[in-house]
Backbone bond lengths (Angstrom), bond angles and torsions (degrees), N, CA, C in turn:
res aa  C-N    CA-C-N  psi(-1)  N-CA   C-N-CA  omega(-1)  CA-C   N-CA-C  phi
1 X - - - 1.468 - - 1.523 109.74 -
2 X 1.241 106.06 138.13 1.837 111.71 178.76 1.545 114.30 -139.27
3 X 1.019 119.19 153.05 1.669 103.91 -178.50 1.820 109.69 -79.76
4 X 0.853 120.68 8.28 1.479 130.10 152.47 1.628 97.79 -54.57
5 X 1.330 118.02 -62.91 1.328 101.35 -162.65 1.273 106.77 -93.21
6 X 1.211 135.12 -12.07 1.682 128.74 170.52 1.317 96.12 -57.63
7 X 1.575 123.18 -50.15 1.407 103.10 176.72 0.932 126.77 -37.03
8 X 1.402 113.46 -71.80 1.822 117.75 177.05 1.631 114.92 -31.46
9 X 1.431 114.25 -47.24 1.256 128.50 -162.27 1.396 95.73 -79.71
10 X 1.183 145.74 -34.43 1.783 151.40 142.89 1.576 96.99 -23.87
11 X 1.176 112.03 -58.13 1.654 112.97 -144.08 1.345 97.16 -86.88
12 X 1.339 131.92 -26.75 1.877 135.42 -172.19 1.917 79.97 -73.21
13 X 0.972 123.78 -82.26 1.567 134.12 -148.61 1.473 93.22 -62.98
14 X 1.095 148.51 -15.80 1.638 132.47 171.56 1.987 98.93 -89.40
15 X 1.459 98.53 -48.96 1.428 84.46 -167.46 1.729 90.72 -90.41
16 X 0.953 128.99 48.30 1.338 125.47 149.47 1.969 132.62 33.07
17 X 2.156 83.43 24.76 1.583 82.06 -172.72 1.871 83.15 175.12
18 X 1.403 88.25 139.03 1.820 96.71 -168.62 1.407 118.18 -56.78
19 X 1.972 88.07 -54.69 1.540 93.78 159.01 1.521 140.62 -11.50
20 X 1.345 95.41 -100.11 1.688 113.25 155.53 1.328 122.92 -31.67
21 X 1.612 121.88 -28.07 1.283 116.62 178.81 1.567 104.77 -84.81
22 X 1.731 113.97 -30.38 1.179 108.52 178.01 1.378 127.47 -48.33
23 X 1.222 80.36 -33.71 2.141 98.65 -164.62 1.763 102.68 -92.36
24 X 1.146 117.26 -25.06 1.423 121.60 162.75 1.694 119.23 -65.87
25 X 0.869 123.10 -38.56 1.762 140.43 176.66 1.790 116.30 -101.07
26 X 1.536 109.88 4.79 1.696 106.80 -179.89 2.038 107.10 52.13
27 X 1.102 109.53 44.76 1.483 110.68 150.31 1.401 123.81 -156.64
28 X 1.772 97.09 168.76 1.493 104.30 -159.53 1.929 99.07 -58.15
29 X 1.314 99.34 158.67 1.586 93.44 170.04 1.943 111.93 -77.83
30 X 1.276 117.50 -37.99 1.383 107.52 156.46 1.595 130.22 -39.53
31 X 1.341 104.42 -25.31 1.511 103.40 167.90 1.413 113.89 -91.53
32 X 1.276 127.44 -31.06 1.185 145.65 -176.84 1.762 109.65 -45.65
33 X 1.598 93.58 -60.19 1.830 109.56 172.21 0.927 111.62 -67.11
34 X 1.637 129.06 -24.31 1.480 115.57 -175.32 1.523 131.75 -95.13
35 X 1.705 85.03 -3.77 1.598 106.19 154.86 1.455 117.96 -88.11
36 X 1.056 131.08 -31.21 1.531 135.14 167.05 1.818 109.63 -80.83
37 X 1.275 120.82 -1.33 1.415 112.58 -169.82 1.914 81.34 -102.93
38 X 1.950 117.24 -40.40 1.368 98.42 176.26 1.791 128.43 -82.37
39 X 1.210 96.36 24.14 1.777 106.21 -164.65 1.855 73.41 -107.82
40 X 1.264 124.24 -59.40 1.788 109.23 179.43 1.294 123.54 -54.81
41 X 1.249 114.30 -23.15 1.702 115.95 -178.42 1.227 106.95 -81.42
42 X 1.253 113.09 -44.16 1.668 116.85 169.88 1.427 119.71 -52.07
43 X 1.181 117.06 -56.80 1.297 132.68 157.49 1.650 118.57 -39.36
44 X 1.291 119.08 -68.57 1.346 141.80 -169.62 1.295 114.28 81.52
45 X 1.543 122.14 48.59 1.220 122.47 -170.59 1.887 102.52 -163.80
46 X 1.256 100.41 153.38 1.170 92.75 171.17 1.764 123.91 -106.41
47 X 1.401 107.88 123.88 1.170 117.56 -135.89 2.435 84.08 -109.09
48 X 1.083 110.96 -26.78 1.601 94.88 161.61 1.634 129.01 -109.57
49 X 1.298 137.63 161.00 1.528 119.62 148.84 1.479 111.78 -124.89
50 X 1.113 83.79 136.25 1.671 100.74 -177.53 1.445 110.91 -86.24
51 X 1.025 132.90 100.89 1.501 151.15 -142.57 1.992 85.97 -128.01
52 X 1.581 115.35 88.93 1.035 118.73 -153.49 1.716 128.27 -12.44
53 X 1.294 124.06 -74.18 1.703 98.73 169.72 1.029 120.71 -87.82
54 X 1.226 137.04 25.64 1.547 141.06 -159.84 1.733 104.10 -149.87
55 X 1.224 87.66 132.50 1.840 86.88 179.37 1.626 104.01 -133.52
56 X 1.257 96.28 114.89 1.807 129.10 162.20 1.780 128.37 -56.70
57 X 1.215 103.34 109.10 2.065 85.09 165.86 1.161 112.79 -65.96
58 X 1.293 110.28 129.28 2.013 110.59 169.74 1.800 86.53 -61.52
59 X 1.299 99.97 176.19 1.538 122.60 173.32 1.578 113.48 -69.56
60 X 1.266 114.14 -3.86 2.130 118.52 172.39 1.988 75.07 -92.95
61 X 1.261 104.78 -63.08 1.621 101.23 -158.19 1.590 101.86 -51.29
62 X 1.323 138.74 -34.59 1.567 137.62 176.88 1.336 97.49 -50.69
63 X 1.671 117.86 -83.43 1.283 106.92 178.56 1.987 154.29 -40.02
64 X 1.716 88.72 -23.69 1.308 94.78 164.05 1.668 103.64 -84.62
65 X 0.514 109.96 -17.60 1.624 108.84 -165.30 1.390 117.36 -81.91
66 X 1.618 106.24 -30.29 1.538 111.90 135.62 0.937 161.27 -21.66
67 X 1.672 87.75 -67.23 1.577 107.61 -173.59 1.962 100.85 -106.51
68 X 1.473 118.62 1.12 0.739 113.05 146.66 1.954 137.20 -75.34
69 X 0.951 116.68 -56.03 1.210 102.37 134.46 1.743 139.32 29.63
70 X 1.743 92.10 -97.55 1.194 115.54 -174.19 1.416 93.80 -59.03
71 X 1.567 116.29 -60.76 1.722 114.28 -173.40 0.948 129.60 -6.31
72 X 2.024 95.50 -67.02 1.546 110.83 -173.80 0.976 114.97 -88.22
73 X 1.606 124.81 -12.28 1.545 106.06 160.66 1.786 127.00 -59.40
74 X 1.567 99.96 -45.16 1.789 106.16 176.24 1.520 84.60 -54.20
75 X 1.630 147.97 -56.09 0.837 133.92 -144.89 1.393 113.59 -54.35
76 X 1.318 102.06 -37.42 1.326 117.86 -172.06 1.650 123.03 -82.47
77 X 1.184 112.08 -26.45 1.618 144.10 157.46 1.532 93.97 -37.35
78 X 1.515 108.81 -70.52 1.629 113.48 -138.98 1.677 85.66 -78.67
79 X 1.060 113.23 -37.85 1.659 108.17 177.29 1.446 119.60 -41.34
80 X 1.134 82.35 -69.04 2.095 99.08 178.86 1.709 109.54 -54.94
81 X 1.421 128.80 -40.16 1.252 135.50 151.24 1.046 138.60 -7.54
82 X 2.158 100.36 -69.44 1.174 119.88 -172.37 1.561 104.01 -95.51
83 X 1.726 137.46 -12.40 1.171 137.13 141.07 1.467 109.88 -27.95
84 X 1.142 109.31 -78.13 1.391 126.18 -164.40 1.546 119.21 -51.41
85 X 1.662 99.38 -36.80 1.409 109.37 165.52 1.532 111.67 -66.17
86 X 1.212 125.24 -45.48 1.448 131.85 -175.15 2.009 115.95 -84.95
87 X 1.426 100.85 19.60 1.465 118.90 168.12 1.754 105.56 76.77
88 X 1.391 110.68 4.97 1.757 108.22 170.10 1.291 115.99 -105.29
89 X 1.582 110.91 134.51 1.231 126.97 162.72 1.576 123.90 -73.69
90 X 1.280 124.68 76.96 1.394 148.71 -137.47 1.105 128.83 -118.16
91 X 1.521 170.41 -34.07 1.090 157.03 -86.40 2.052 114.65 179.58
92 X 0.982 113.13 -138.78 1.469 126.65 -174.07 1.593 118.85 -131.25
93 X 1.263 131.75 125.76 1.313 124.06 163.38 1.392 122.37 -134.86
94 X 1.208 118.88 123.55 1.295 138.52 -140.95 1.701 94.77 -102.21
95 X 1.377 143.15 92.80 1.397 147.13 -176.01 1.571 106.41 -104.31
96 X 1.435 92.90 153.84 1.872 101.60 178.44 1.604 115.29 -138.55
97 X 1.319 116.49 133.29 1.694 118.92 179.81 1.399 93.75 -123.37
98 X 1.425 100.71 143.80 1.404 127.60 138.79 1.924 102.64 -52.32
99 X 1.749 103.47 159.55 1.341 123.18 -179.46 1.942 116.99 -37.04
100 X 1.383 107.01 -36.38 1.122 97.42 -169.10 1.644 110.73 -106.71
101 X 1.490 127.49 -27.00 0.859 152.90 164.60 1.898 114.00 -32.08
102 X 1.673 94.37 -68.45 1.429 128.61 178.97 1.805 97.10 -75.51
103 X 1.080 114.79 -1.27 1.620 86.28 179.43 2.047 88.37 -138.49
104 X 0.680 114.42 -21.20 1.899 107.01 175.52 1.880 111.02 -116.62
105 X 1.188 113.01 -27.17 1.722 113.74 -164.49 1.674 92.56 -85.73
106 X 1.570 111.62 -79.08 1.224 115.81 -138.34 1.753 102.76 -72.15
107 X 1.142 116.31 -27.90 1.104 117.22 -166.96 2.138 108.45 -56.72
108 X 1.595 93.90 -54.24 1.290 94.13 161.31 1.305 132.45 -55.64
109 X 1.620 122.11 -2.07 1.239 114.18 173.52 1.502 114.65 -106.70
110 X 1.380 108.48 -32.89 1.315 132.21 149.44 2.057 98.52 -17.03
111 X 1.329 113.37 -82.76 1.499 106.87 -163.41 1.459 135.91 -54.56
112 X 1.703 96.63 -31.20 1.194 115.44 176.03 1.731 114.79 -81.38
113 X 1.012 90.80 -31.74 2.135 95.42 172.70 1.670 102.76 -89.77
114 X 1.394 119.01 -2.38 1.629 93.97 170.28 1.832 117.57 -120.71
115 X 1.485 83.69 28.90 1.271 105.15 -174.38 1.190 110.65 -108.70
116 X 1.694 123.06 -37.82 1.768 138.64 152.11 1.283 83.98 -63.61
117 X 1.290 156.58 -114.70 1.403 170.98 -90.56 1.760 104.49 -102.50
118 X 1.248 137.76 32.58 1.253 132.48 179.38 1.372 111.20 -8.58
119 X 1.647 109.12 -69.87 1.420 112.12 -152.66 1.166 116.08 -140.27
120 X 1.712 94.94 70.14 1.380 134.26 124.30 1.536 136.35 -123.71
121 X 1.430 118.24 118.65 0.763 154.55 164.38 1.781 121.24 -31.21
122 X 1.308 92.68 94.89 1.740 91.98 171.49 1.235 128.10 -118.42
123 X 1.641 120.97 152.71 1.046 142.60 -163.08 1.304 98.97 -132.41
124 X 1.705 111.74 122.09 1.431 111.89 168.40 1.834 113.13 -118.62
125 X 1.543 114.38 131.10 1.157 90.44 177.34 1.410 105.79 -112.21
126 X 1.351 108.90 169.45 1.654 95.25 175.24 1.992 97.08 -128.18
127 X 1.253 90.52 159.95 1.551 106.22 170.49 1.649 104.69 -164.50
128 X 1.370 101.47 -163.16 1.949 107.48 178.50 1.697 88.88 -102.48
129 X 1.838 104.67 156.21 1.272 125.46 -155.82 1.607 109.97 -58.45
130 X 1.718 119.77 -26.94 1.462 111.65 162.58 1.525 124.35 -82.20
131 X 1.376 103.94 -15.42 1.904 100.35 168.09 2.028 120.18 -72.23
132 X 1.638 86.23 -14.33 1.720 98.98 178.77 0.937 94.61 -110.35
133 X 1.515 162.26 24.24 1.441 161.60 137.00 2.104 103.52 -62.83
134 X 1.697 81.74 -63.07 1.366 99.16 -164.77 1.824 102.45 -60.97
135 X 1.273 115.96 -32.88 1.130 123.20 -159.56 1.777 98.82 -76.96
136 X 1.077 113.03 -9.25 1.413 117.29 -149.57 1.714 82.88 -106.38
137 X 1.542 115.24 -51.91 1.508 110.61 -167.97 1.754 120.69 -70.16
138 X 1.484 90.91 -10.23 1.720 94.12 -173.44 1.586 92.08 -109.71
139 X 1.300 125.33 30.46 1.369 124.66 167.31 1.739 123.55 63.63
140 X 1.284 114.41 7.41 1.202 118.09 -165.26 1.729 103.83 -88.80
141 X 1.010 127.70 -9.69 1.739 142.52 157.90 1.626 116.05 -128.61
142 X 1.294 114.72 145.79 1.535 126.91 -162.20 1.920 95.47 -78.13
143 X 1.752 101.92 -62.39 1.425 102.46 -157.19 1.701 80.68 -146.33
144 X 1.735 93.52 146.11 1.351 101.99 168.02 1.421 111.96 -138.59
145 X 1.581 132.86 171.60 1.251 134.61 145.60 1.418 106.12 -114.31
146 X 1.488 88.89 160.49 1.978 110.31 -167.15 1.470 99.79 -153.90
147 X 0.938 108.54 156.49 1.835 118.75 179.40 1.637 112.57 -105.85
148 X 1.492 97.37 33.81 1.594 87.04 161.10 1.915 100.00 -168.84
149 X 1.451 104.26 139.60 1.267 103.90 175.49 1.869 116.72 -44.49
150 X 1.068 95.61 174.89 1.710 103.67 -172.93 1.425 101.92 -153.30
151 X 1.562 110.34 129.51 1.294 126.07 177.42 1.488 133.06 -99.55
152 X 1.212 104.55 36.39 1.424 117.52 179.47 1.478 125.01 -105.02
153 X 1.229 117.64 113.80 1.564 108.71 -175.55 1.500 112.49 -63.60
154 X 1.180 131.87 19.50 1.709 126.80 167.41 1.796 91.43 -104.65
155 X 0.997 126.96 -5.76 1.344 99.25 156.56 1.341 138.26 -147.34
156 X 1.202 125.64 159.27 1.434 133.07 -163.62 1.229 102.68 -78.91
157 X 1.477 119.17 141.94 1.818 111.72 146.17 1.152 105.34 -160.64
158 X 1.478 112.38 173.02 1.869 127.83 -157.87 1.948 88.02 -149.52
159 X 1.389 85.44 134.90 1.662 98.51 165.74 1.397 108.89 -65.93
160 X 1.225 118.51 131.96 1.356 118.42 -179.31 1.489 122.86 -112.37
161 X 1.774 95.37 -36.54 1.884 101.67 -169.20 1.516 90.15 -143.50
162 X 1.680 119.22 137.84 1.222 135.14 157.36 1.234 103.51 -61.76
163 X 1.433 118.53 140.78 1.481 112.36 166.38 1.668 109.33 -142.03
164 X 0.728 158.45 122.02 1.534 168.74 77.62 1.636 102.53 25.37
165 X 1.604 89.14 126.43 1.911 114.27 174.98 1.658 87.03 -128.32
166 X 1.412 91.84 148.73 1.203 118.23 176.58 1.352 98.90 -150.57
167 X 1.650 114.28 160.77 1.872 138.67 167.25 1.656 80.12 -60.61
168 X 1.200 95.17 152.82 2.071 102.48 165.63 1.933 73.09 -126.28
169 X 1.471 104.79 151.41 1.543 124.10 145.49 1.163 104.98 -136.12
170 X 1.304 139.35 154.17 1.678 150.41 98.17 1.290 114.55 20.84
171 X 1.273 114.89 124.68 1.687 113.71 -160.96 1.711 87.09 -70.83
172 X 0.978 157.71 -9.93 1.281 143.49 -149.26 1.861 111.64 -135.51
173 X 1.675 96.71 9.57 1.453 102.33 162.47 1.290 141.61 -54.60
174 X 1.115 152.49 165.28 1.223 136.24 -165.00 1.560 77.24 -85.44
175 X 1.261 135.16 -50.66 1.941 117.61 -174.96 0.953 129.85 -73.07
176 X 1.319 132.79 12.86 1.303 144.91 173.22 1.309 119.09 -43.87
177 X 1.218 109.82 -48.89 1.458 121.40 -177.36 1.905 106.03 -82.88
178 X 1.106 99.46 -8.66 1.792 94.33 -160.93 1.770 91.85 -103.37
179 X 1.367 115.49 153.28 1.519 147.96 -144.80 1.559 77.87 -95.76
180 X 1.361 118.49 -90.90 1.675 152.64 -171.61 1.061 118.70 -70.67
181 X 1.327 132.44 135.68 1.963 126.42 143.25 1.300 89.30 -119.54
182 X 1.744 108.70 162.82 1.429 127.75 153.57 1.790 113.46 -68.95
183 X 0.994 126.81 148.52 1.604 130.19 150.86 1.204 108.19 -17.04
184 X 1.689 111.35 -79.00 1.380 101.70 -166.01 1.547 139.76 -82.36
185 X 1.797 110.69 11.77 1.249 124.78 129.31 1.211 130.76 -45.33
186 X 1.403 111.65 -48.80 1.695 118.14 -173.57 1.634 104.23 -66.17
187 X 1.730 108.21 -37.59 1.491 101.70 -170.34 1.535 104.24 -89.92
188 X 1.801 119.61 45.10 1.229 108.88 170.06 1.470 93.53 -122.52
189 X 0.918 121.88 -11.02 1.782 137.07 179.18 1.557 116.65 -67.95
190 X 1.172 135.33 128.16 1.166 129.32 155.65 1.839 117.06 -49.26
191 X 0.932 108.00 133.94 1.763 122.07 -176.29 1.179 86.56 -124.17
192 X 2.037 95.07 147.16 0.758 112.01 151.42 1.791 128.05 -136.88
193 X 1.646 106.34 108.69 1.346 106.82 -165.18 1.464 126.62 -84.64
194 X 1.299 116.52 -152.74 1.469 129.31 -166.87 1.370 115.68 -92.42
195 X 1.055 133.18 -173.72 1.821 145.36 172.09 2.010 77.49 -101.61
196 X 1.460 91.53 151.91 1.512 115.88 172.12 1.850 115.63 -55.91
197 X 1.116 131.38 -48.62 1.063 140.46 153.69 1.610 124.20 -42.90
198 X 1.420 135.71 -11.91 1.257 131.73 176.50 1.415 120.81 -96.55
199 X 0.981 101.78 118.08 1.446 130.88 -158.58 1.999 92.33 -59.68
200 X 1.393 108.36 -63.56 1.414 100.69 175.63 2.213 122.45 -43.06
201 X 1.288 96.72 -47.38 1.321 95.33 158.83 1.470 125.19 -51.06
202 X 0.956 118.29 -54.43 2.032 136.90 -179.75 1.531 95.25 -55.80
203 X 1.066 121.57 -24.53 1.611 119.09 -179.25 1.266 116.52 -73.26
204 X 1.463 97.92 -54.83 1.427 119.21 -171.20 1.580 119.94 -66.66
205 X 1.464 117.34 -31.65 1.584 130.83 167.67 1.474 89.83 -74.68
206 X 1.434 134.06 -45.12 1.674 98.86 -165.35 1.570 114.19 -88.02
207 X 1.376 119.83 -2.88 1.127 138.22 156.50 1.859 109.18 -54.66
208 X 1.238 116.35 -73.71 1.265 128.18 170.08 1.689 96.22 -36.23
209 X 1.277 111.35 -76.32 1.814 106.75 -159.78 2.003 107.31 -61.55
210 X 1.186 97.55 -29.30 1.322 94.15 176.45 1.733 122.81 -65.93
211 X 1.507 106.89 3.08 1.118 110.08 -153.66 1.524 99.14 -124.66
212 X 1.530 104.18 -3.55 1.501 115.26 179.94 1.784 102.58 88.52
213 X 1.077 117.72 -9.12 1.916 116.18 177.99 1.963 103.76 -75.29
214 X 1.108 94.81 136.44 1.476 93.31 164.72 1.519 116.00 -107.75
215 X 1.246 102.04 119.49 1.285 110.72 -176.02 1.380 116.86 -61.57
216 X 1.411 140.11 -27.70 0.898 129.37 149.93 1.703 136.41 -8.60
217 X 1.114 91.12 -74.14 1.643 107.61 172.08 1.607 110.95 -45.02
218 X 0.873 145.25 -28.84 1.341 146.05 145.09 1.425 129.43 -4.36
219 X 1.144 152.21 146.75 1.198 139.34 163.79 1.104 129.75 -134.90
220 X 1.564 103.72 74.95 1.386 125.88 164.29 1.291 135.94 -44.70
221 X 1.418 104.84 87.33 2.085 133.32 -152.27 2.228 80.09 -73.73
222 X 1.305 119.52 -56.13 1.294 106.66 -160.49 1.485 95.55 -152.67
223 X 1.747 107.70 150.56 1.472 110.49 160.34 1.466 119.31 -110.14
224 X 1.239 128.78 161.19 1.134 149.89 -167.95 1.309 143.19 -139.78
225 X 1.275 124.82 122.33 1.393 120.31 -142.68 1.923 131.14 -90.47
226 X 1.956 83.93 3.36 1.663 96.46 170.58 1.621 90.03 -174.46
227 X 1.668 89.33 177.55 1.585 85.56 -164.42 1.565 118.32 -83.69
228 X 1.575 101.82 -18.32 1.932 90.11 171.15 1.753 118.88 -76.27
229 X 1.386 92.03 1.96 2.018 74.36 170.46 1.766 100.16 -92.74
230 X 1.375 105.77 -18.80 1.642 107.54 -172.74 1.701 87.89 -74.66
231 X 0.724 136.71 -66.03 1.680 133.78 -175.10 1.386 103.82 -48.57
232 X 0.944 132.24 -39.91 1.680 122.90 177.82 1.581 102.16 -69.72
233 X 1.380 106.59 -45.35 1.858 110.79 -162.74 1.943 91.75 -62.23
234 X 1.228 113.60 -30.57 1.574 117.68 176.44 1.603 93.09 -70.23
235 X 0.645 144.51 -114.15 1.624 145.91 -175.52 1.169 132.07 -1.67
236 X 1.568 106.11 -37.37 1.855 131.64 167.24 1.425 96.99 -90.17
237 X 1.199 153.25 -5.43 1.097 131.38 157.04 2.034 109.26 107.29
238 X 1.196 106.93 -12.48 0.789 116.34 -169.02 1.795 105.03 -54.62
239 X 1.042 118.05 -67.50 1.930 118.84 164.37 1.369 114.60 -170.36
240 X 0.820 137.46 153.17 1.237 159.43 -173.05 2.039 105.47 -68.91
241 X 1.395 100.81 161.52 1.663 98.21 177.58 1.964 85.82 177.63
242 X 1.266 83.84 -172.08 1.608 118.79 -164.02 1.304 103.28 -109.13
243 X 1.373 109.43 106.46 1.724 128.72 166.99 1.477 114.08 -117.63
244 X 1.650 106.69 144.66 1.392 114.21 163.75 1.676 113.11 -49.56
245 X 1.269 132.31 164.57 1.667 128.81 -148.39 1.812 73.91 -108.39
246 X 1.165 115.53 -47.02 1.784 122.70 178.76 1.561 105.30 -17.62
247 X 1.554 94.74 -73.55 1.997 114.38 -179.36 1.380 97.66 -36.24
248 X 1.231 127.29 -62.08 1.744 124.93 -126.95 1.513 102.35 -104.07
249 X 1.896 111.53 -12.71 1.405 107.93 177.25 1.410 135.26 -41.77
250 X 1.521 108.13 -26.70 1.419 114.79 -172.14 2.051 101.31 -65.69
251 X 1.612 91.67 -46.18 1.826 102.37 -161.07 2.022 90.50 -79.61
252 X 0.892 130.43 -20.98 1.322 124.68 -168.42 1.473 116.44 -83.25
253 X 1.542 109.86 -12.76 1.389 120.93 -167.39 1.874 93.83 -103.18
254 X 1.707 103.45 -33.03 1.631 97.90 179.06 1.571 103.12 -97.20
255 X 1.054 121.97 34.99 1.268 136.79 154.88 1.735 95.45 50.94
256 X 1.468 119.98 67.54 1.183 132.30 163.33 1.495 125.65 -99.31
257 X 1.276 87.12 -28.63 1.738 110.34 -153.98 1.816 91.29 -126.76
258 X 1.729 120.09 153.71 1.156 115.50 173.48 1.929 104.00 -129.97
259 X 1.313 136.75 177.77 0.983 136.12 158.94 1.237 128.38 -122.50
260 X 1.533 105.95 139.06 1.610 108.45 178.04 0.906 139.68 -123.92
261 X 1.571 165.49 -168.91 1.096 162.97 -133.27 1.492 86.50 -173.42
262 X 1.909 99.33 151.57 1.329 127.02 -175.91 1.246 110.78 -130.43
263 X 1.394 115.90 80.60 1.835 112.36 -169.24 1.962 125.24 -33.16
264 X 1.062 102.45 85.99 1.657 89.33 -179.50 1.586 75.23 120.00
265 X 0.946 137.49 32.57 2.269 104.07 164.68 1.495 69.19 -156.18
266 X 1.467 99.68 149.07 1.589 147.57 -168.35 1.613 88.38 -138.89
267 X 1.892 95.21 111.66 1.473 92.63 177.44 1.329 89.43 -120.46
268 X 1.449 156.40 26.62 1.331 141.82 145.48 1.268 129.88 -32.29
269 X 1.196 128.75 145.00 1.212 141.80 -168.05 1.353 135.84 -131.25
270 X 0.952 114.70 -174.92 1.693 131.23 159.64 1.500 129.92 -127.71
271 X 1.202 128.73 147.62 1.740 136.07 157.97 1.319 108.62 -77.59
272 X 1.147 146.33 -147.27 1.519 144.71 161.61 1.404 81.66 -171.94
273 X 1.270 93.33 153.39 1.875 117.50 155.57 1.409 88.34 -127.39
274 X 1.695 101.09 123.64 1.443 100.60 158.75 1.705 105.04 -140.94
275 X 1.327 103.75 148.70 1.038 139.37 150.83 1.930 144.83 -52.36
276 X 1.220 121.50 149.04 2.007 100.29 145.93 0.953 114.56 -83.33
277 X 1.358 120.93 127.50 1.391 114.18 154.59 1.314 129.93 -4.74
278 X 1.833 109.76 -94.14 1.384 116.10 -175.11 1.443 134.53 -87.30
279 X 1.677 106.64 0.95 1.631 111.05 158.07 1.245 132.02 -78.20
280 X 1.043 101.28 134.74 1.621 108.34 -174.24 1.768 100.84 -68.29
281 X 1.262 108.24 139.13 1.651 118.52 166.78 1.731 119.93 -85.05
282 X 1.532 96.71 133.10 1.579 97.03 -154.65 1.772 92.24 -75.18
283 X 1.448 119.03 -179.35 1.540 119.38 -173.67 1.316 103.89 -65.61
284 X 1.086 130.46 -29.03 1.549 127.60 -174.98 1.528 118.28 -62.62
285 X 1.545 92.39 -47.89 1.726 105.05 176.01 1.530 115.04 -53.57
286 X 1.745 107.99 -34.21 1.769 110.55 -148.95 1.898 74.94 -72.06
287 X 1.110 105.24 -71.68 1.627 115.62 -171.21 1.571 110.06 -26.56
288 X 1.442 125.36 -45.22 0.900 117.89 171.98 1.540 127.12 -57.39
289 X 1.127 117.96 -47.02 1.488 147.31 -175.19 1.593 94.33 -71.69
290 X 1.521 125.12 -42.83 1.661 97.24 -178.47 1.538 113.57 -94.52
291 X 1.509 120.38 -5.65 1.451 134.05 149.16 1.275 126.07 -37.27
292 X 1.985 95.38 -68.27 1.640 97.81 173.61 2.266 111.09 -52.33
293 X 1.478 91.72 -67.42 1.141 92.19 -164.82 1.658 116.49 -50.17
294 X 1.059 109.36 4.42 2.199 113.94 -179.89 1.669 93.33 -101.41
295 X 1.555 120.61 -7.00 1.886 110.57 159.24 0.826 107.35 -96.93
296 X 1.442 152.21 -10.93 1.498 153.89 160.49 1.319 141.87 -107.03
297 X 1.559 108.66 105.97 1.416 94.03 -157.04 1.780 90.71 -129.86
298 X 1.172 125.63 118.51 1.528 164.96 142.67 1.161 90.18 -0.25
């Protein structure tokens, strides 16, 4: 076994088919199996099932696939390390956003730090703010931002970016023109909210309860699994809801979209940069982290 082939064996179980892994990694798929046929002999187990176009880790293949993983991340750690020790800025860094973060924040920071930083190599993943919590504690991303605090003592975080929530409507709402609604206007409206995991949602209910509103009363017509289908479902008519002002800038400036106020709710916010707790951040990460934080200043 070599991490040559955990790679490969990384790349079959994400892209979920040899094929695709072939063409993802530049090799034949005959070589592809014959690195996963010597990762089972080594093993003595069979570690995929090929469930005709789709291929599965058995439960040996979950666990290597795990702890493979981690491998090539230290692998990748000790690389960037010993760059850094030897005066080069060198290696890979593997970053994670929550919905809004990963699709409006990081990317812009992304250009300007890989423009000082040539050659290193980034990877951004995105998910909702507990899939980049989790992702962060089992080591599989260095540093992430998310739009909602996190209460876990395995990880660190620092407010990073003010952010502003507002009602979004349809330029052609009956509130379009109006500054304010009360609460219990809003809870006569069809809404449309988040998946349980989105941190921007989790804001917005403790915003509501903090404010004495029970969110309950609400009438949540549909949920949605990131914020550009919620911005379209605003546009199609589908119902109205509560977006960061970040998301909607593009449609708010071509006067698609309008903003509103919720008499009595304070929907201000935060970004987070968080961290693990007790892992040390490899040199690539620190640089990153005092980069980001020199575009944002509180």
């Amino acid at each position: 076994m070599d991490l040559w082939q955990l790679h490969i064996f990384i790349s079959v179980v994400e892209n979920k088919s040899f094929s695709k892994a072939s063409k993802a990694i530049n090799l034949s798929q005959p070589t592809v199996s014959s690195h996963i046929k010597d990762l089972e002999n080594y093993f003595q187990c069979r570690l995929l099932d090929r469930l005709g176009k789709k291929t599965e880790p058995t439960q040996a293949g979950q666990i290597l696939f795990d702890y493979a993983k981690q491998m090539l991340t230290l692998k990748d750690r000790a690389e960037s390390t010993l760059f850094d020790f030897l005066g080069k800025t060198k290696g890979k860094l593997i970053i994670g956003g929550s919905t809004i973060p990963s699709g409006y924040i990081i990317p812009k920071i992304i250009g300007p730090f890989s423009k000082k930083f040539p050659d290193i190599s980034i990877q951004l993943a995105a998910g909702d703010t507990m899939q980049i919590a989790r992702d962060i504690i089992e080591g599989k991303i260095e540093v992430g931002i998310v739009g909602a605090a996190i209460n876990d003592p395995l990880i660190h975080q620092e407010k990073l970016i003010a952010d502003q929530m507002k009602l979004i409507v349809p330029f052609d709402h009956p509130w379009a023109k109006t500054q304010e609604i009360s609460f219990s206007q809003l809870a006569d409206e069809n809404i449309i909210d988040r998946e349980k995991g989105s941190g921007t949602w989790q804001s917005i209910l403790n915003s509501m309860r903090n404010a004495g509103f029970d969110p309950d009363n609400l009438k949540t017509c549909v949920t949605m699994g990131n914020t550009t289908s919620v911005i379209q479902g605003i546009l199609n008519g589908v119902g109205i809801s509560i977006l960061s002002t970040i998301a909607v800038q593009d449609d708010l400036e071509k006067g698609r979209l309008k903003t509103l106020s919720v008499a009595g709710l304070s929907l201000d916010r935060y970004f987070y940069l968080i961290l693990p707790q007790k892992r040390a951040q490899s040199p690539i990460c620190k640089k990153f982290i005092k980069f980001t934080k020199s575009c944002f200043i509180l």
